[in-house]
TORDREN-602137 format. One record per residue: x, y, z of N, C-alpha, C in turn. Coordinates in steps of 0.2 Angstrom, whole numbers, padded with zeros to 4 digits, always signed. Example, Ala and Ser with C-alpha at 12.3 -4.5 7.8 and 13.67 -1.06 7.14 Angstrom:
BEGIN
+0066-0028+0039+0062-0022+0039+0066-0016+0039
+0064-0011+0035+0068-0005+0036+0064+0000+0039
//
This chain:
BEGIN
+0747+0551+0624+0751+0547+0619+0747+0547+0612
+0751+0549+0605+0748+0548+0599+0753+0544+0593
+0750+0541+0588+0754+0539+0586+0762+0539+0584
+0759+0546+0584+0766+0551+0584+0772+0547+0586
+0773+0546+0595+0777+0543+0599+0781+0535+0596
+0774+0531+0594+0778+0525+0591+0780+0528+0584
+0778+0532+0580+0782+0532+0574+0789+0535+0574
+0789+0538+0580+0798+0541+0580+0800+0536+0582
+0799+0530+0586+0801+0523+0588+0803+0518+0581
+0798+0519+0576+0797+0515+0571+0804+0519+0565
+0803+0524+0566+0808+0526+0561+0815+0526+0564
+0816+0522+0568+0823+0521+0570+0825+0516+0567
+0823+0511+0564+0823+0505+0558+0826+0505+0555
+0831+0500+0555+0835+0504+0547+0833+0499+0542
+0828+0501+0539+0823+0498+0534+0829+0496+0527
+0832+0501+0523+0834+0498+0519+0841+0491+0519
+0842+0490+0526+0847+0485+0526+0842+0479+0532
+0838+0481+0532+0833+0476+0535+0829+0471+0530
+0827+0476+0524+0822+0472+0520+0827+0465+0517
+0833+0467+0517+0838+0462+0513+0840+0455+0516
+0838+0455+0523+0837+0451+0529+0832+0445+0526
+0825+0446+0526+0820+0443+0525+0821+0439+0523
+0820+0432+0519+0822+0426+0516+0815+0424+0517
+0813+0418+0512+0808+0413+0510+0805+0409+0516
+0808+0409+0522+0807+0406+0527+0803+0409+0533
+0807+0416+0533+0803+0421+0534+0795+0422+0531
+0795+0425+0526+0789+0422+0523+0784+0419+0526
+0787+0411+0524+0783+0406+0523+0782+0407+0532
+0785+0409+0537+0783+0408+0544+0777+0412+0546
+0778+0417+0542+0772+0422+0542+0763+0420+0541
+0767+0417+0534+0759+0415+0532+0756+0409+0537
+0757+0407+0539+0757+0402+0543+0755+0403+0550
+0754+0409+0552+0751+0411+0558+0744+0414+0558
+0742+0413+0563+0735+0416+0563+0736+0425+0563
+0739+0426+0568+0739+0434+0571+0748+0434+0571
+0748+0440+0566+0755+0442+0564+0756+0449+0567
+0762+0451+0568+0767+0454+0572+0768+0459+0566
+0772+0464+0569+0777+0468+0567+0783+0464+0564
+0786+0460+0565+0792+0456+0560+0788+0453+0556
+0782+0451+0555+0778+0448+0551+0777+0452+0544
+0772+0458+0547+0773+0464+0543+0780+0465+0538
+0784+0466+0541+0791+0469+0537+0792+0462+0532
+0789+0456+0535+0792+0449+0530+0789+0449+0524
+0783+0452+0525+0778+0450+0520+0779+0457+0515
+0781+0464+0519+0783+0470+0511+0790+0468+0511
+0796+0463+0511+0801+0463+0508+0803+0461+0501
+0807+0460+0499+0809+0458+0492+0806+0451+0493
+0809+0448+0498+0807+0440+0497+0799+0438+0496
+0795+0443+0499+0788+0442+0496+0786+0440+0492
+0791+0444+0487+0789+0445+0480+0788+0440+0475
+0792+0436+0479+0792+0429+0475+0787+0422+0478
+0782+0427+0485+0777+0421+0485+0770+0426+0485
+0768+0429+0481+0762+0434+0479+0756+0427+0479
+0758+0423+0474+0752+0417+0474+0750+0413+0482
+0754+0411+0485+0755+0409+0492+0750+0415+0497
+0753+0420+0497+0749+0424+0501+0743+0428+0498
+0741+0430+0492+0733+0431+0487+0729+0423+0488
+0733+0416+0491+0725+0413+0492+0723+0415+0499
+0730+0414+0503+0726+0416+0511+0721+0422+0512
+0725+0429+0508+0720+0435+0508+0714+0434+0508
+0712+0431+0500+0705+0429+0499+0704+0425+0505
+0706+0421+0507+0701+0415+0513+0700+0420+0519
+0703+0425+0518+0701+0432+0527+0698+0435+0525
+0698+0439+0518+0693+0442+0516+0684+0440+0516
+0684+0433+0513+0679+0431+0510+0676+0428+0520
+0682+0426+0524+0678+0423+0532+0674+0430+0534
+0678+0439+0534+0675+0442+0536+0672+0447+0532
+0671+0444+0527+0666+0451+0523+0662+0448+0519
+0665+0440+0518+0660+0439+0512+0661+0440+0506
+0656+0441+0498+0657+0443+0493+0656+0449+0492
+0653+0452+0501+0652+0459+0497+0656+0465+0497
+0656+0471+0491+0661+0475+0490+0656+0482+0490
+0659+0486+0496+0654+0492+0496+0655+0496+0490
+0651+0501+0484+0651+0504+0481+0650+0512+0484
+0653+0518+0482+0655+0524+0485+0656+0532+0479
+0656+0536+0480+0658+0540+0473+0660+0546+0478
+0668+0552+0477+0668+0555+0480+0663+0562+0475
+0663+0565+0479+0658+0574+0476+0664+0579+0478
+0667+0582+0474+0669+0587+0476+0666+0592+0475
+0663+0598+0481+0662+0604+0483+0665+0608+0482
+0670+0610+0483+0675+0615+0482+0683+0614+0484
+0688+0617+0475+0695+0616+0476+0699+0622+0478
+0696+0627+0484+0700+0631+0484+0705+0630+0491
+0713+0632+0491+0716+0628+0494+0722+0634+0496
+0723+0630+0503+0730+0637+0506+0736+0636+0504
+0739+0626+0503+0742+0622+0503+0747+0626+0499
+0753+0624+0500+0759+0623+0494+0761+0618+0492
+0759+0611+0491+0762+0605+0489+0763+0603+0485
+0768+0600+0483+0771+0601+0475+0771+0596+0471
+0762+0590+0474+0762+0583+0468+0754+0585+0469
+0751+0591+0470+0744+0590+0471+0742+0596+0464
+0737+0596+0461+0733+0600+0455+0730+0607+0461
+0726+0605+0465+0722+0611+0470+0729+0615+0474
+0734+0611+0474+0738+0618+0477+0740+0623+0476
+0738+0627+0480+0741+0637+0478+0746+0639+0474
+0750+0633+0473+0755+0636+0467+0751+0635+0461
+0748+0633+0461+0744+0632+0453+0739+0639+0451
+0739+0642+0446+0735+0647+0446+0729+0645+0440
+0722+0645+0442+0718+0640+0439+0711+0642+0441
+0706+0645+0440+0698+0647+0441+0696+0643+0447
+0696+0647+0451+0694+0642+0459+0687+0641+0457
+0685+0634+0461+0676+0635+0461+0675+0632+0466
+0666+0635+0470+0665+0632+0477+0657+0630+0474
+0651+0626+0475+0648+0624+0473+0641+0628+0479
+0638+0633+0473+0631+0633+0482+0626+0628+0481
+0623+0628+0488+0620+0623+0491+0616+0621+0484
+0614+0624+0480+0609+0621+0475+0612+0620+0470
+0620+0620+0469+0621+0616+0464+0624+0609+0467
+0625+0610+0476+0626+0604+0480+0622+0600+0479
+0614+0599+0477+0611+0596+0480+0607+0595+0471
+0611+0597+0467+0608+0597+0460+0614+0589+0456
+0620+0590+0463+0626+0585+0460+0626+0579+0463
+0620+0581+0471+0619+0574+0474+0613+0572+0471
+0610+0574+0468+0602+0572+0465+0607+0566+0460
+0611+0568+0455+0613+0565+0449+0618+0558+0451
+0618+0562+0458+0625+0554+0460+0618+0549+0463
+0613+0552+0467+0610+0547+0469+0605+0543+0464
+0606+0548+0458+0599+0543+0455+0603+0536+0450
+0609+0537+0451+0615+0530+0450+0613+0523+0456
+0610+0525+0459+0610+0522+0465+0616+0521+0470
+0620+0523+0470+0624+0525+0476+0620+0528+0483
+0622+0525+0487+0621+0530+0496+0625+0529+0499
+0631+0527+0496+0638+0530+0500+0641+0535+0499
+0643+0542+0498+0645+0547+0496+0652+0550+0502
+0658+0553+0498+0663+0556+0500+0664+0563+0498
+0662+0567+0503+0662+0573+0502+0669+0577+0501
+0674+0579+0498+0679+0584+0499+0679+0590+0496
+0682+0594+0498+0685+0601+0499+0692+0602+0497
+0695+0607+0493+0702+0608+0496+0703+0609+0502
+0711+0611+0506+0714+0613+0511+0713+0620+0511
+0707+0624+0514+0706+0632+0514+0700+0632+0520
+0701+0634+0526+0697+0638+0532+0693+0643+0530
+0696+0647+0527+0693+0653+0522+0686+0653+0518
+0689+0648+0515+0682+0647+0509+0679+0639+0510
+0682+0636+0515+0676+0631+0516+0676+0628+0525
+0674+0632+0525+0676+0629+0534+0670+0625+0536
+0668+0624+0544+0667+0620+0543+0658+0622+0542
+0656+0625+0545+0650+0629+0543+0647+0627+0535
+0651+0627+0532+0649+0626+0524+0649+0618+0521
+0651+0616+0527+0654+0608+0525+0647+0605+0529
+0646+0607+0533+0639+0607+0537+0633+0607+0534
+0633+0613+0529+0629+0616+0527+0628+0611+0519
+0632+0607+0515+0632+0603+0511+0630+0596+0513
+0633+0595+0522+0629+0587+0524+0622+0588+0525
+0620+0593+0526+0613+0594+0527+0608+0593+0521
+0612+0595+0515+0608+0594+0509+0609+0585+0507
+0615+0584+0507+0615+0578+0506+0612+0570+0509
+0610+0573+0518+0607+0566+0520+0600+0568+0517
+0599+0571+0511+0592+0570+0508+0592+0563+0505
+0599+0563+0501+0601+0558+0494+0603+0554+0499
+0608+0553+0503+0613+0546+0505+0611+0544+0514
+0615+0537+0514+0612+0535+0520+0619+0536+0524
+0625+0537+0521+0630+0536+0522+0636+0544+0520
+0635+0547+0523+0641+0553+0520+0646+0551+0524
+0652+0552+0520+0661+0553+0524+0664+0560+0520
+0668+0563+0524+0672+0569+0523+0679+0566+0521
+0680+0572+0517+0689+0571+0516+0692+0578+0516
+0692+0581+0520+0694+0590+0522+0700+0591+0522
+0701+0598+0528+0706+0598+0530+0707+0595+0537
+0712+0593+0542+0711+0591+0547+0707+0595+0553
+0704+0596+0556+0699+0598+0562+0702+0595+0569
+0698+0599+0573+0699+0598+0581+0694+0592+0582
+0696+0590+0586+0690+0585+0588+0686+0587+0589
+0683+0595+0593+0675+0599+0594+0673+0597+0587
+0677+0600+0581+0674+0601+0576+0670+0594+0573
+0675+0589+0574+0673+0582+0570+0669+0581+0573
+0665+0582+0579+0660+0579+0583+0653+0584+0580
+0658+0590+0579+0651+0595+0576+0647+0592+0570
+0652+0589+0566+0651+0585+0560+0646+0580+0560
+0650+0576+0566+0645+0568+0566+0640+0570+0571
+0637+0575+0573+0631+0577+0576+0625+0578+0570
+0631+0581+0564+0627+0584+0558+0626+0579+0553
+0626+0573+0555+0628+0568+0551+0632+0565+0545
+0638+0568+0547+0644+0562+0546+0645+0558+0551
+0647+0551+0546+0649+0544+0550+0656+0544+0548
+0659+0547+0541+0666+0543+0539+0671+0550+0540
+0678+0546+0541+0681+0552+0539+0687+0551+0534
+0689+0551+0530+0697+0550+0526+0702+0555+0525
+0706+0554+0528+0712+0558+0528+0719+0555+0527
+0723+0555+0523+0729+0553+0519+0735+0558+0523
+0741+0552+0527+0745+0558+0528+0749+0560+0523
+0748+0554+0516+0752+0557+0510+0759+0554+0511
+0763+0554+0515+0767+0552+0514+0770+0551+0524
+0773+0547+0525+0774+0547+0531+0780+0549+0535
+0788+0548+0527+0795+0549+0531+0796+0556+0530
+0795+0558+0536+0794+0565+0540+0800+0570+0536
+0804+0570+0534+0810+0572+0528+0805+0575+0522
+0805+0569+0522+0800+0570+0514+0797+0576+0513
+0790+0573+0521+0787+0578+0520+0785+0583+0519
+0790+0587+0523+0793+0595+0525+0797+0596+0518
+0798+0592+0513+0801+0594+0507+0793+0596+0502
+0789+0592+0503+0784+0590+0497+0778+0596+0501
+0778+0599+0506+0775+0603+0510+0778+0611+0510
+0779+0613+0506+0783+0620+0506+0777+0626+0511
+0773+0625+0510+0770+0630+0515+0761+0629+0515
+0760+0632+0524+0753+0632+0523+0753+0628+0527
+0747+0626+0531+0745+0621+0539+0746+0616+0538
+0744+0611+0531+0747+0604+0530+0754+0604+0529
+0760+0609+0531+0767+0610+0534+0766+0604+0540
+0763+0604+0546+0762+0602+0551+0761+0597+0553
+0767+0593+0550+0766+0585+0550+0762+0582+0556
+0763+0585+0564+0760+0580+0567+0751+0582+0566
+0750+0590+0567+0743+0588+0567+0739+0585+0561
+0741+0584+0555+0739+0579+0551+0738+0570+0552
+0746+0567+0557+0746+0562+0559+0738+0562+0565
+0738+0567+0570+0735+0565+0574+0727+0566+0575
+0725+0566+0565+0719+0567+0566+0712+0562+0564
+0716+0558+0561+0713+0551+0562+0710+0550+0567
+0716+0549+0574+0712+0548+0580+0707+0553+0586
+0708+0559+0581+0704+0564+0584+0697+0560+0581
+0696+0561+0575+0691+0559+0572+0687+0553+0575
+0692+0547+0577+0690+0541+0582+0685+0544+0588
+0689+0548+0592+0687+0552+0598+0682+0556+0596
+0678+0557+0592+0673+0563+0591+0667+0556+0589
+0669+0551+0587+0663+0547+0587+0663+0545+0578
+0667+0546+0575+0665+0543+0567+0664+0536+0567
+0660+0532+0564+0658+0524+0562+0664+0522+0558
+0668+0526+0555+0675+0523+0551+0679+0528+0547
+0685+0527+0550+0690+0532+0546+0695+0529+0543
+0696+0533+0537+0701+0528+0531+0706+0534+0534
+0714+0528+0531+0718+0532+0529+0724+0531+0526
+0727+0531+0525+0734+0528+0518+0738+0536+0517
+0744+0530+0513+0749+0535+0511+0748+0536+0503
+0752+0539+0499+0751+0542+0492+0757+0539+0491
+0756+0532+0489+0763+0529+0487+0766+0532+0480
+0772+0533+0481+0775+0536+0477+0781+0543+0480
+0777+0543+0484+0781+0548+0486+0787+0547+0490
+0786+0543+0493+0795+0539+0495+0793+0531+0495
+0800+0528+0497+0799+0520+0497+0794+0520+0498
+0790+0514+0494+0784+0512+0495+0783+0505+0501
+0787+0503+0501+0789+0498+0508+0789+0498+0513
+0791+0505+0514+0792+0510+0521+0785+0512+0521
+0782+0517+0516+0776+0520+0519+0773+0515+0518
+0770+0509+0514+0766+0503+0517+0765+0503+0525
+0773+0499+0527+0774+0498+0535+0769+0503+0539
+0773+0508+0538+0771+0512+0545+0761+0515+0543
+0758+0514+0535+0753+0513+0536+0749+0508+0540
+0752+0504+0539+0747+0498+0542+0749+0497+0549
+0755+0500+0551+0756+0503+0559+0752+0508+0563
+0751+0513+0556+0745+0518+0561+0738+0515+0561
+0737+0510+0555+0728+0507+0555+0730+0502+0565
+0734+0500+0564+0733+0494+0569+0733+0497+0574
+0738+0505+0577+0736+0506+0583+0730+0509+0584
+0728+0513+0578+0721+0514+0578+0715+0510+0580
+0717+0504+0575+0711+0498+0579+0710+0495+0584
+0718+0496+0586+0718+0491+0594+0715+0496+0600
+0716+0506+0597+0715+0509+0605+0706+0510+0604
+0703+0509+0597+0699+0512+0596+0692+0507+0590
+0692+0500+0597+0687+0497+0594+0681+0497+0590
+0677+0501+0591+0671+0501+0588+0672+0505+0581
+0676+0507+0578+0678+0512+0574+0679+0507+0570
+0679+0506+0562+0680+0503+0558+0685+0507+0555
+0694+0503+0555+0698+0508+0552+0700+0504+0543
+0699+0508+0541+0703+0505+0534+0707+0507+0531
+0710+0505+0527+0716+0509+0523+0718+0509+0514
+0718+0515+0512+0718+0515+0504+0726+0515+0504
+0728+0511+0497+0734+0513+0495+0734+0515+0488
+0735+0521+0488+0732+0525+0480+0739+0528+0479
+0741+0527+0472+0749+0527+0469+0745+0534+0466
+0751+0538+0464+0752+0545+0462+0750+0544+0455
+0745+0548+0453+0742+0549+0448+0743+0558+0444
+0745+0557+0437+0745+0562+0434+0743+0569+0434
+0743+0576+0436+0741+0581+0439+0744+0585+0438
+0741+0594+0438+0742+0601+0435+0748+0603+0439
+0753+0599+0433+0761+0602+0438+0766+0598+0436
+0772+0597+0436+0774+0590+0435+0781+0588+0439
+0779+0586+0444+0780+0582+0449+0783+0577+0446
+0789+0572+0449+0790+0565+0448+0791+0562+0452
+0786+0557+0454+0786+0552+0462+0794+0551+0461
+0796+0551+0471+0803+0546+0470+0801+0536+0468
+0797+0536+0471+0796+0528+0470+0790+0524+0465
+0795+0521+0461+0790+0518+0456+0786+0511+0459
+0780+0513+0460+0776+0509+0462+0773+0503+0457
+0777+0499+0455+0774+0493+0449+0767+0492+0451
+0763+0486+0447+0761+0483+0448+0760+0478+0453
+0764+0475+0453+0766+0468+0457+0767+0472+0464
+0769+0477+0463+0770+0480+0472+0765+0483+0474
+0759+0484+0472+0754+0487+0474+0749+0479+0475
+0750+0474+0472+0748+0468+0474+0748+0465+0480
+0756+0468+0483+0759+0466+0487+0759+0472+0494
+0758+0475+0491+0755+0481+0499+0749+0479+0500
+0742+0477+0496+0736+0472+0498+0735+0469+0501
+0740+0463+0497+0740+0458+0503+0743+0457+0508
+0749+0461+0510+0753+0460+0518+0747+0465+0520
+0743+0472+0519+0737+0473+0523+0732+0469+0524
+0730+0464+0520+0726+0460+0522+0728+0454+0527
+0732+0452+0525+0735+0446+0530+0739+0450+0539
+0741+0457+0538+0741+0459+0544+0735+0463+0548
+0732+0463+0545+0725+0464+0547+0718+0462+0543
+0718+0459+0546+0711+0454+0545+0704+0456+0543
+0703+0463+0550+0698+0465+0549+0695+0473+0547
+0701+0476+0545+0702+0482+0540+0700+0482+0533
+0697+0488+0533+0692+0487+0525+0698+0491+0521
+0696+0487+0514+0704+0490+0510+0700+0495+0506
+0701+0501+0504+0695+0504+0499+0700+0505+0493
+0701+0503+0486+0704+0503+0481+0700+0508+0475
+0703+0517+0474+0701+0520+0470+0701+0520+0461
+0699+0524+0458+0699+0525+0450+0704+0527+0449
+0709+0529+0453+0718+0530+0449+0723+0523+0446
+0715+0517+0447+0720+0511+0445+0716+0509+0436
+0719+0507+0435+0718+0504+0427+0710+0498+0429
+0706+0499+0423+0701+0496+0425+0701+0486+0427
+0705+0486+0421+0707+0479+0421+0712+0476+0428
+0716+0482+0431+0719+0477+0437+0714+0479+0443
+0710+0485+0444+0704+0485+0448+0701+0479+0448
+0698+0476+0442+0695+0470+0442+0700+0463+0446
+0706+0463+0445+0708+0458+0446+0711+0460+0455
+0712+0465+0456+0713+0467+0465+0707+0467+0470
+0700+0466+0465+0695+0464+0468+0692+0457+0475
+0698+0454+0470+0699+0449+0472+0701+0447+0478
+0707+0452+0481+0713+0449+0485+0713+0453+0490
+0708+0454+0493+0707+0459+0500+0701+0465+0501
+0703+0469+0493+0697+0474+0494+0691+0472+0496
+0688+0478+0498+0680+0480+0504+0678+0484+0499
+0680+0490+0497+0677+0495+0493+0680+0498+0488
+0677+0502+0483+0679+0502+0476+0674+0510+0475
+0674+0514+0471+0675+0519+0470+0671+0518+0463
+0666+0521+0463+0663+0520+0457+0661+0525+0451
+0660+0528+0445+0658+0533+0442+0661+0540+0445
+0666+0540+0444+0672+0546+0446+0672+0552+0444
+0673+0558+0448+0675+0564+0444+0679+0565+0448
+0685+0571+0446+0690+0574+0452+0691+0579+0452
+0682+0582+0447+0684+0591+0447+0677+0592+0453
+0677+0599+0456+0672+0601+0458+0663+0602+0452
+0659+0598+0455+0654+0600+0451+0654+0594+0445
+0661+0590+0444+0659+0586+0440+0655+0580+0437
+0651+0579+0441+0646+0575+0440+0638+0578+0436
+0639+0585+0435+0634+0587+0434+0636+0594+0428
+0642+0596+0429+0645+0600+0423+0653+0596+0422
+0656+0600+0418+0662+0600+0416+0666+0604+0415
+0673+0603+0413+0676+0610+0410+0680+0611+0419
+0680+0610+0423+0684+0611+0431+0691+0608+0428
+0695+0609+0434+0701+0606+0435+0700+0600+0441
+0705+0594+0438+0702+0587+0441+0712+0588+0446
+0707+0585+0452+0715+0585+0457+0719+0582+0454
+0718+0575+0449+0722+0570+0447+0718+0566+0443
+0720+0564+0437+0721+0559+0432+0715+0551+0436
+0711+0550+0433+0709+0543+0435+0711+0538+0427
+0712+0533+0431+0713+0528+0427+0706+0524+0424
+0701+0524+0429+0695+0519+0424+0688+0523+0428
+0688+0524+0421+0681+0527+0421+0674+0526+0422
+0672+0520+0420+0667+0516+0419+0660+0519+0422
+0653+0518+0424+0651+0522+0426+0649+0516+0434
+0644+0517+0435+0641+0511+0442+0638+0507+0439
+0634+0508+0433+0633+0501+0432+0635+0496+0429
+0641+0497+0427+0649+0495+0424+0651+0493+0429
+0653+0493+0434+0657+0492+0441+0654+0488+0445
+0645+0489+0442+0640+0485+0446+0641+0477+0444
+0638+0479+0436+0641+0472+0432+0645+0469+0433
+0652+0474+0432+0659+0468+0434+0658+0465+0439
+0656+0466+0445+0656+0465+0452+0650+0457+0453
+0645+0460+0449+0643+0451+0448+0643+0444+0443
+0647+0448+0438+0652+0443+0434+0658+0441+0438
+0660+0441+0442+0665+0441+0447+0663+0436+0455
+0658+0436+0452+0655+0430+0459+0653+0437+0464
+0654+0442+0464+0654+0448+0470+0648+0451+0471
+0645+0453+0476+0641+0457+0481+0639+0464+0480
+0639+0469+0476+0637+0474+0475+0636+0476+0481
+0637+0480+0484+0632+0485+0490+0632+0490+0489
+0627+0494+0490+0623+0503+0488+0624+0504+0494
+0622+0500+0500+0621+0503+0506+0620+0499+0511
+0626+0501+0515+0625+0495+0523+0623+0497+0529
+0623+0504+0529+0623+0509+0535+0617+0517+0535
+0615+0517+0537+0610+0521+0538+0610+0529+0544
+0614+0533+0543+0616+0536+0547+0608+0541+0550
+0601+0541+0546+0597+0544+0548+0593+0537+0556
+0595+0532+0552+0594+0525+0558+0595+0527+0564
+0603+0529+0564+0608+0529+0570+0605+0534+0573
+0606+0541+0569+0602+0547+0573+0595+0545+0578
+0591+0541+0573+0583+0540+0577+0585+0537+0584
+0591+0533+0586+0591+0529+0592+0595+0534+0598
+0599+0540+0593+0601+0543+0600+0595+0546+0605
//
């Protein structure tokens, strides 16, 4: 059994004559519980939510701050290389795009991790476009090798892999892995998927839990809101984090919700993601999961980053690029538009004028190895 099984269970819901159901009562019964359900869930992304944002941002913070405390990990991704099979039609690295590919060798690898770690950073996100071809996993191996020179902490954002492969990774030292289904109502997706292996809805869905099964210390995952209701794909995120965490305790699961950001093409999300409803996917994932790390990236405005700091997130993104090599040249093509720029020790500041806990580094993946 894999996700898979419960989401064609969960997509039997008739979501948009359900949400209209909800009432202030509902709500308020929600907030009010320790450990909250699936009808909980659905109360808290309804309309009716909408109207107690204040009510559920102070509980958030009281979960937040019982199980993390003030501190907020800092992170930077590295793109290595945008070359890609995909045909996706909201993504900059997609094949339909005709645009100067680049793959980075090992010595401009480690001339771009030299520049991220002299920020202080030792959390690092390594990705790749979607291409077996020009980055498989060999090369990806051969980048973690340069890297656990600079960081204590490497995570991958690839294409999806076998479970052999993820274990070959975390052997190699990777601990994280992030993988976005992007969108989760299955329609959609084979609309927004025109061709190429991320066509393959399920083995996408089912590789979070491969990754679980190969040994990673934590995998992220989310939808790209925007791409269909956003109250829908909320749901069934925070569906897939929970059955993740319940089958797969020692794994640290978390969840990004990163709204569609501007990109070489032009795409128009179906779902506009306000504000206020990005406040409100936060906090129903906080108060439905307690001990899920929220990681909130730089496609959001700096000013509401600072203020969603507050209301659940665990992690934040700091000193950004989203071309290959961008940290140490320029002139690439960036997958997507970021919203706040600032560098780390901008992000560091804010984070201590904020009453908050900076952290460079909580985990030590060179540690981990000495005890096997």
């Amino acid at each position: 059994m894999s996700f898979y099984e419960s989401l064609m269970i969960l997509e039997r819901i008739p979501f948009k004559e359900l949400w209209q159901k909800y009432t202030r009562e509902d709500v308020m019964r929600a907030l009010a519980k320790e450990k909250l359900d699936k009808e909980d869930l659905l109360a808290l992304l309804s309309p009716a939510a909408g109207q107690h944002l204040e009510e559920m941002a102070r509980k958030a913070q009281r979960i937040t701050r019982s199980h993390f405390g003030h501190a907020v990990q800092l992170f930077t991704p590295m793109y290595v290389a945008d070359y890609c099979v995909n045909h996706c039609t909201y993504c900059s690295f997609s094949a339909i795009h005709d645009f100067p590919r680049k793959k980075l060798t090992l010595e401009e690898v480690e001339a771009e991790a030299a520049a991220i770690a002299s920020t202080g950073l030792r959390h690092i996100l390594l990705l790749t476009g979607e291409s077996r071809k020009d980055s498989p996993v060999g090369y990806v191996k051969d980048c973690v090798k340069v890297l656990r020179k600079y960081f204590s902490s490497i995570s991958i954002e690839v294409n999806p892999l076998s479970m052999e492969e993820y274990k070959e990774l975390a052997d190699a030292g990777v601990d994280g892995l992030t993988l976005f289904q992007e969108v989760y109502h299955q329609e959609t997706y084979s609309k927004l998927h025109v061709k190429g292996p991320k066509r393959n809805f399920r083995a996408r869905l089912d590789a979070p839990e491969r990754g679980c099964q190969a040994g990673f210390r934590s995998v992220n995952i989310g939808a790209l809101l925007g791409l269909y209701d956003w109250r829908q794909e909320a749901f069934m995120t925070a569906m897939h984090a929970s059955y993740l965490q319940d089958r797969y305790p020692g794994c640290e699961i978390s969840l990004s919700p990163p709204r569609f950001r501007p990109y070489l093409g032009s795409f128009n999300p179906e779902s506009d993601v306000t504000d206020r409803a990005l406040v409100q996917i936060i906090l129903a994932y906080r108060l439905f999961l307690p001990r899920s790390g929220i990681t909130l990236s730089t496609r959001e405005p700096a000013e509401l980053r600072d203020r969603l700091v507050h209301l659940g997130v665990t992690k934040m993104s700091a000193g950004v690029s989203t071309e290959v090599g961008g940290h140490t040249s320029d002139g690439g093509t960036p997958q997507f538009e970021i919203s706040d720029s600032r560098s780390v020790p901008e992000i560091r500041d804010m984070l201590y004028s904020s009453g908050l806990q900076p952290v460079f580094k909580d985990w030590d993946i060179l540690a981990e190895s000495s005890m096997r």
